[in-house]
N, C-alpha and C positions, 0 to 999 in steps of 0.2 A: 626662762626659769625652770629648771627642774626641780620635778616632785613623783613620790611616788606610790600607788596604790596598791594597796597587798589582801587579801583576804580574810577577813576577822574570823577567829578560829576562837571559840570561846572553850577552854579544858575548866573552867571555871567560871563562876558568875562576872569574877573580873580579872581575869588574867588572860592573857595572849599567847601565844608559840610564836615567839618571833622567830624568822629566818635567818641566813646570813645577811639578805638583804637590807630587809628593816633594822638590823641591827647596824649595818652602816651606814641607812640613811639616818638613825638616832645619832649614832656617834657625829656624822659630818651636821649636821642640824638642818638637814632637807626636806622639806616636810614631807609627814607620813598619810598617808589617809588609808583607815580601813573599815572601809564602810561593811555594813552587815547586808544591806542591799543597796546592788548600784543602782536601782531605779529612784533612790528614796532621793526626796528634790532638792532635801534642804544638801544631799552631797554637790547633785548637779550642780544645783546654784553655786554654791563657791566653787566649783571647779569651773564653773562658764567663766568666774573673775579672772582667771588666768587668760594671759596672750597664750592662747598652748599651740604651737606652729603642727605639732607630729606626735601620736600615741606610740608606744611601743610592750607591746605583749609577747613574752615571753614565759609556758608553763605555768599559767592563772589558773587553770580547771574548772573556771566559768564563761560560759557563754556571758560575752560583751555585747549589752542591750545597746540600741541604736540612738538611744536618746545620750549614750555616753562617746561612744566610738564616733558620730557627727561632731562631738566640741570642737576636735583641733582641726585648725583650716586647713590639713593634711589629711584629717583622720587618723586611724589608727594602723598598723602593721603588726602582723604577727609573725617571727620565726617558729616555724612548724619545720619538723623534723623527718618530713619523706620528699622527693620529689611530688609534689601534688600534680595534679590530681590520684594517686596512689595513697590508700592508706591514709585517708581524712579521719581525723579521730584523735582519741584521747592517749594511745600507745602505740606511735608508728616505729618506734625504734624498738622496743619490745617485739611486735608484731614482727617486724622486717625479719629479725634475729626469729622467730618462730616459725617463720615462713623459710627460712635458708634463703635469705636473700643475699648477694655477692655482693653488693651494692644498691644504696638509697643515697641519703641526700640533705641536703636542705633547701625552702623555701619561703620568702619572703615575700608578705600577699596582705593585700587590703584585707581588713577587716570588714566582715559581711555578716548580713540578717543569717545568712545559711551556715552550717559546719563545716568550715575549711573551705569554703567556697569563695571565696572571694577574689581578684584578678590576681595573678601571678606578674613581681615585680622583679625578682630575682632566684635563679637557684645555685648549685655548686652538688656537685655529686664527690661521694665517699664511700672509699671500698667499705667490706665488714669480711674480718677477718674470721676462718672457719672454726677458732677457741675462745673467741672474743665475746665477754659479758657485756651487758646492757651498760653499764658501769665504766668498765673499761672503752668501750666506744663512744660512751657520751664524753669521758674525761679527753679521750685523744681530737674528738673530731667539733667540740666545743666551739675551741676558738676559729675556725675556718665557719660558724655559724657566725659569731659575736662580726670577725670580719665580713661580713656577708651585709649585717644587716650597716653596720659603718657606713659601707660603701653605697650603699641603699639613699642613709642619711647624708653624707656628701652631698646629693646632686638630685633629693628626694624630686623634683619638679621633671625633669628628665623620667627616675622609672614609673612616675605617675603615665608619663607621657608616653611611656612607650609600654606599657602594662598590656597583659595579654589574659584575653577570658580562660577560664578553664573550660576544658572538653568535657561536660557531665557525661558521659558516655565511656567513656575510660576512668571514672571514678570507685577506687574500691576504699574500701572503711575498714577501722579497727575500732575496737572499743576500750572502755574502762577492765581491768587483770579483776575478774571475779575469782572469790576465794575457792568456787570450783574447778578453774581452770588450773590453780596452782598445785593442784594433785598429778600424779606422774599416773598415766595409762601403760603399767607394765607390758601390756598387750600390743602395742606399739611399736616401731620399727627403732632401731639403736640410733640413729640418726636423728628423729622426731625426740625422742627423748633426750638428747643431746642438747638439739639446739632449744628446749622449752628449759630446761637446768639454766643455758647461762644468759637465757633469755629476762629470767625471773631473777638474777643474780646482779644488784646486790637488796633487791628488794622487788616483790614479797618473799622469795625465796620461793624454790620447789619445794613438794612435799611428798612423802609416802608414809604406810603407817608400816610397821612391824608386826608379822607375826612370829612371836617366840614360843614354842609349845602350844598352850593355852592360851596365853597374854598377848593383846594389840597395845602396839604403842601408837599413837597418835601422833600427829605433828614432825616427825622426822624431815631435819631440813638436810638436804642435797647441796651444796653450793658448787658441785666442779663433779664434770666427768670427762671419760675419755672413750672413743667410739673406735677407735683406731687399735686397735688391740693383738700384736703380734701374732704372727702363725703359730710357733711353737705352743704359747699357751690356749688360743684358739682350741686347736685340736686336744688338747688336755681337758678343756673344758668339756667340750663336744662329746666326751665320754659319754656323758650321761644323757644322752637324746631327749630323752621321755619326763623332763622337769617339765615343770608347769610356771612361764612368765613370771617375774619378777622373786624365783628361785634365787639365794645367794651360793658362789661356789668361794672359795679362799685357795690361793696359792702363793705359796712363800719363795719368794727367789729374790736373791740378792742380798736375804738375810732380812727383809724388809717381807709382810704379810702385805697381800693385795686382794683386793674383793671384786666380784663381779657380779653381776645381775643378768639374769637370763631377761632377753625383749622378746619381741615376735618375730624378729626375725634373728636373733642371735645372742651378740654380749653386749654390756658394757661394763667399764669399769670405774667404780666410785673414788675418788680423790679426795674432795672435802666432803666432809657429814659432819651434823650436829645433832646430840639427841636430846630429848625435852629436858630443861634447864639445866644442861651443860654446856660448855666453849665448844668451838666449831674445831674440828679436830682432820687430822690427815688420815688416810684408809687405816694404817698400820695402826697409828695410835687408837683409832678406834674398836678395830679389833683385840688391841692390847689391854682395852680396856674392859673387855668380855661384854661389849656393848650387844655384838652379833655375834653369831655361829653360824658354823656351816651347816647350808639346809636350812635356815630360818628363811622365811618369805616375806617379801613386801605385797603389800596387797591393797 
């Protein structure tokens, strides 16, 4: 029988954020359960009444207590998003994309008392494209997980059997995107700042604040840049040596206005931006819309 458990999110004393999930386990009439804590017995208890053969967790955000993950005479599995032992944690595709990784992965691993620790039942490796958002990778390299863990469930007595411990010795970690990390260090190399934009894209988004004159703007969301930035305007830029990190320059070519940002080590140039409660807009438009000037700083 399947059933499935989702995390009780209370935005009010009784109202729920359901997902796309729970919303088609409502509509197919599957049961839901959303307990508030999974240790609490009286969940247990009705869930031990189930024959449950095999758990399957995918993107929960909670550690799976052991009094839950022991029900099914399988256990439980998790599709985790790096090759493990790499990048055990809460954002390894984030992560991955922040690190300039070429390639991660997926893997399919008992559920364990530890973080991502638990034996290695299946993997499958995935390039990461060098423009490529958190968003855009998770949408392309999805379903080559979903199959992953299929093939898992197929013939689950087999990868039990043939299951491999992880190396704690070549284990690294990522964590939960803290609202400090999603600030852009203009002091930083053009590339670092590249890949942290579409790392954080399509959520929490990057961030930088503006200074206009006098005025800081706050909240400035980034959603697209580019690192690769022709030679001609390169050297246009380069005019001006003696800016100071996260300096804006503008140049018009093509009839089109384009922005650039001084790094630490050079340029980049801004694509999508959003400024505090307005639509997410393209460089031109932005500037069109006397949002920035030249010579205003991020900071």
């Amino acid at each position: 029988m399947l059933f499935l458990i989702q995390i009780k999110f209370l935005i009010e004393q009784e109202n729920l954020n359901h997902t796309s999930v729970s919303e088609f386990a409502l509509e197919k009439q599957i049961p839901l359960y959303r307990p508030e804590n999974l240790k609490d017995n009286i969940f247990l208890n009705e869930i031990s009444q189930y024959n449950i053969d095999i758990g399957v967790v995918f993107s929960y955000g909670k550690i799976i207590p052991e009094e839950l993950y022991n029900i099914p005479l399988f256990g439980c599995i998790n599709l985790h998003g790096s090759l493990l032992p790499d990048l055990r944690g809460a954002s390894p595709l984030q992560t991955a994309i922040i690190k300039g990784y070429k390639k991660s992965g997926w893997t399919v691993q008992k559920v364990s008392k530890g973080l991502d620790e638990g034996d290695i039942l299946d993997q499958v490796e995935f390039d990461i494209f060098e423009d490529e958002t958190t968003g855009e990778l998770l949408e392309r390299v999805l379903p080559e997980g979903i199959n992953l863990v299929l093939r898992v469930l197929d013939d689950v007595q087999y990868f039990l059997n043939h299951a491999r411990k992880q190396d704690n010795t070549k284990a690294t970690y990522c964590y939960k995107i803290q609202s400090e990390l999603t600030y852009i260090d203009w002091k930083k190399n053009t590339l670092d700042i590249h890949n942290l934009v579409r790392a954080l894209n399509p959520n929490p988004v990057a961030k930088t604040k503006l200074k206009n004159n006098e005025q800081v703007i706050n909240n400035i969301k980034i959603y697209k840049t580019n690192y690769k930035i022709d030679t001609p305007y390169i050297d246009q830029l380069n005019k001006n040596i003696d800016i100071l990190p996260g300096t804006i320059q503008i140049i018009k070519h093509n009839k089109r206005n384009h922005f650039y940002v001084k790094s630490g080590n050079g340029w980049i140039e801004i694509l999508e931006i959003q400024y505090p409660n307005k639509k997410k807009l393209d460089a031109h438009d932005f500037i069109n819309g006397n949002f920035v000037q030249e010579g205003d700083i991020f900071i």
